[in-house]
N, C-alpha and C positions, 0 to 999 in steps of 0.2 A: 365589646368590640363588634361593630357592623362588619359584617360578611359581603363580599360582593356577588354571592351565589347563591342560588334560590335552595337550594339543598345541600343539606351534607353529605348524603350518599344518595343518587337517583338510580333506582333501577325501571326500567321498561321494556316490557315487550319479552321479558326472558326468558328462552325454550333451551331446555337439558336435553340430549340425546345421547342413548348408549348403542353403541358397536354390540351386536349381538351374533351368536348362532345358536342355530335352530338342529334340531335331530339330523335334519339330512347335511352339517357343514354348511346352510348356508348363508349369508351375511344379513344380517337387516339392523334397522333404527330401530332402539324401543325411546321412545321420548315421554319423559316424567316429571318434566315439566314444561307448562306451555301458557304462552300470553302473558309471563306473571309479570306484574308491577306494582314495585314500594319507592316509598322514598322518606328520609329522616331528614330531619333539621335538628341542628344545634340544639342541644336544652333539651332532648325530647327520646322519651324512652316509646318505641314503638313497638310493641308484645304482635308474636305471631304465635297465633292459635290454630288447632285443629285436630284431626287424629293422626297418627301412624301411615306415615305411608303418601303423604301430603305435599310430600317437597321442603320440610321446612329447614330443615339437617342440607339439603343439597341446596338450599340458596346462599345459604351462609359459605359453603362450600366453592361457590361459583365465584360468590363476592372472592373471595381470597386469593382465588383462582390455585384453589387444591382439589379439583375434580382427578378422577382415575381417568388412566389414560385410556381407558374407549371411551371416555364422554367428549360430549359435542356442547359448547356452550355457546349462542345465539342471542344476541338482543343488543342492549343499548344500557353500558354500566357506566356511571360518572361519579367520583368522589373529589369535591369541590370544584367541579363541573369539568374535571379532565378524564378524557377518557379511558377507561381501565382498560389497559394494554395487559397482556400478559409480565413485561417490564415493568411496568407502573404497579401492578400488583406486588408483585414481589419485594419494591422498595418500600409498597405500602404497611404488606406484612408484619406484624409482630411490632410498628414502630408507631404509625399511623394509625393502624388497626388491630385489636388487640380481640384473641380469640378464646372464648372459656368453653372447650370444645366439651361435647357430650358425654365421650369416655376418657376414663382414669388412667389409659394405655398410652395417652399423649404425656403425660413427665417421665422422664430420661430416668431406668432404672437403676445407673449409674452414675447419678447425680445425688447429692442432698438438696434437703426439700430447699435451702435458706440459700445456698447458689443456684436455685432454678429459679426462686423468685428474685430473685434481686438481681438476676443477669449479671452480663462479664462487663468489663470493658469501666471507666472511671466512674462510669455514676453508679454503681454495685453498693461504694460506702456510705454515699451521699444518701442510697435509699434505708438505709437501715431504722433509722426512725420512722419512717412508714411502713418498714416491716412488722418492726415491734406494737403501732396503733394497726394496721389490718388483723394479724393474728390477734391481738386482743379481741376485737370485734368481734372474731369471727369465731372468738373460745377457742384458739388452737396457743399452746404455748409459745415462748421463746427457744425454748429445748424441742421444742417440736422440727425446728429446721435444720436439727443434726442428724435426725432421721434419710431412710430412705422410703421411697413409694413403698416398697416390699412390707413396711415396718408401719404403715397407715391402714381402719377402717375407709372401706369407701367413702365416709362419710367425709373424713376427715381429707379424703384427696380431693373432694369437690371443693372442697374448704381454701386449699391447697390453690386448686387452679384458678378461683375467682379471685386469693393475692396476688397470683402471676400476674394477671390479666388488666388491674384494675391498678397494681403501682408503679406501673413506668409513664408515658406521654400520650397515650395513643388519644386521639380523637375521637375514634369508635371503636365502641366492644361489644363485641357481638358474643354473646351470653346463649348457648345450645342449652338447652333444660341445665341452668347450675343447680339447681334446688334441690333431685333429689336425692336420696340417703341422710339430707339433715334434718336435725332437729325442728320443731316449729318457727323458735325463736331464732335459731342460726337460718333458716331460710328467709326470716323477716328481715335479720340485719344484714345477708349479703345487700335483697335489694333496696336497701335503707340506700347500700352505699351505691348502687348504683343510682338511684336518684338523686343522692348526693351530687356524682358525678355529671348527672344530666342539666343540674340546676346552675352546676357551674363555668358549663358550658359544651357539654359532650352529648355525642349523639348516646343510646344504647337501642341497639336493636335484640329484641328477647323474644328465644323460643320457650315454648312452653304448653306443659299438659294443660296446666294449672292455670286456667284463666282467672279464677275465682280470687288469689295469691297477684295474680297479675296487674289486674283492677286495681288494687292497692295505693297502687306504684307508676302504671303506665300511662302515656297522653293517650295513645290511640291505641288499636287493636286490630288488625290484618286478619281476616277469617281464612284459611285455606282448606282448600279440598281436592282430591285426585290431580293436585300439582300446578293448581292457580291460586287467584284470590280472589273470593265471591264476595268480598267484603271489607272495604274498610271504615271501623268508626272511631268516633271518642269514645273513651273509658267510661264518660257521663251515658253517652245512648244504655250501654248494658246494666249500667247501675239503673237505669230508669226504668230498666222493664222491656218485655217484648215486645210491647207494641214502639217504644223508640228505635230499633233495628228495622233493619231493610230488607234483608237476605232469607227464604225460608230455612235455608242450614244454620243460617245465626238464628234464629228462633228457637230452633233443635237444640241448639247449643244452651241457650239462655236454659228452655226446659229441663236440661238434662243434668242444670249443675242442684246439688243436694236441696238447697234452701229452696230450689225453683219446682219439687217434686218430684227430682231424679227421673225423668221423666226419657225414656231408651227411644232412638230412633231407629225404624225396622230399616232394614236393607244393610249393604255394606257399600262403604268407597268399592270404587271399580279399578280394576289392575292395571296398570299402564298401556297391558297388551290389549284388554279388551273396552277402550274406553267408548264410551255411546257415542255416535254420530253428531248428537246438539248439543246442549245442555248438558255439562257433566254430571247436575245433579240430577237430572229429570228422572230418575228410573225412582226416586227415594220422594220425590216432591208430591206432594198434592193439590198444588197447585197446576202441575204438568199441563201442558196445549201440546197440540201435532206441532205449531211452531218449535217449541223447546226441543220436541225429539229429531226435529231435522237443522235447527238454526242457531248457534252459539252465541249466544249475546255478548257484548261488547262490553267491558266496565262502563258506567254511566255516574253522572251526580246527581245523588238525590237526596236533599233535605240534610244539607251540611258534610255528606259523607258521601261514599261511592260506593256503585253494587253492579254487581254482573249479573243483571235478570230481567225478564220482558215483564215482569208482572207486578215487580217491588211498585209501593207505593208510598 
């Protein structure tokens, strides 16, 4: 089926701000993230990488429009190019867009496992054969969904939340780290199935430590750092090696995964509160100019991909 819109989910330009106080009561912004933009198409699992602390948890968050209530959220979100209104999020919710959130605290402790996945309402029956092939899949029994959260390993609840998520309609799922607490092979076949899902026509946008797992499975790869994105490529650039990346932090990254020589980058991400005047990464870079430290570069295209930096080549 041709689409008449260039993406499935567009996001641009997206700045998070939280309502804060300070020792003395008094009010300010801390903003955690700033400039960011992704966008997915149909068929296409887009992995976002990075460390701790990055934004990647509060995009997914914005998308949903389940921000706490001192955040501020700013920019330009379109899912099949209609504006996310606050209302249009909400329909979108759980129907449209389905979410495999990060912690286990998200299923109803007063629920069994096998009415939280199969939801209420006529199609509950309908899903039961997809109940029964995702728990196979996913090595969790049939008897397993007379359980409650209480009576699950965490592994087993991440197990859990990627049936929710992956057997009703939604058109996208957004996947917060599903992976960890499972086994090797249960982490391979969640995103078996969400590739499954993407081939067959769905977007999946995926957070994750685990670039390395990621690669596997994903079209592109969104690089993020202290609450943008320094980077997006194909899955192909980082299998190809360092010099196919653009971003000096994608480089760090490539270094630093085991096969690549586990290779540590000195400094740390910078706090929301204290973040450098230019370049977010400039304080970590070695490449650094006096530009970088006073000038924030702009996302650009370079060489099939996109990067936010004056020096990529």
């Amino acid at each position: 089926m041709v689409c008449e819109h260039k993406h499935l989910l567009d996001v641009q330009n997206l700045s998070v701000s939280f309502r804060m106080y300070d020792s003395g009561l008094e009010q300010k912004e801390l903003k955690v993230i700033s400039d960011l933009s992704v966008s997915i198409d149909r068929g296409e699992i887009l992995a976002i990488a990075g460390s701790s602390g990055s934004g990647k948890s509060l995009l997914a968050h914005a998308i949903l429009g389940i921000l706490p209530e001192n955040a501020t959220a700013r920019g330009n979100m379109r899912y099949k190019g209609e504006i996310m209104t606050p209302e249009y999020q909400e329909k979108l919710r759980g129907r449209q867009i389905a979410l495999v959130p990060q912690s286990v605290s998200y299923l109803d402790p007063l629920m069994s496992i096998e009415r939280q996945v199969l939801g209420a309402g006529k199609n509950a029956k309908e899903r039961k054969p997809a109940l029964k092939n995702i728990f196979g899949r996913l090595q969790l029994n049939e008897s397993d969904g007379r359980l409650y959260p209480y009576q699950l390993s965490g592994g087993m609840a991440r197990r859990v939340l990627v049936s929710t998520a992956v057997i009703g309609d939604a058109e996208l799922i957004i996947a917060d780290e599903p992976t960890p607490g499972m086994q090797k092979q249960q982490a391979l076949e969640a995103l078996k199935i969400f590739r499954e899902l993407a081939d067959e026509g769905k977007g999946v946008l995926l957070i994750t430590h685990d670039v390395d797992l990621a690669l596997e499975f994903a079209d592109k790869i969104a690089v993020f750092y202290a609450g943008t994105t320094l980077e997006l490529a194909s899955s192909k650039d980082f299998r190809g090696g360092e010099a196919s990346l653009r971003h000096p932090y994608s480089k760090a990254l490539w270094r630093a995964m085991p096969q690549n020589g586990f290779e540590p980058l000195d400094g740390f991400q910078p706090y929301a509160e204290n973040l450098p005047s230019g370049c977010l990464f400039a304080p970590r870079c070695e490449m650094c100019s006096e530009r970088c430290k006073t000038e924030i570069p702009e996302m650009r295209e370079l060489r099939d991909g996109f990067v936010r930096c004056f020096h990529a080549t």
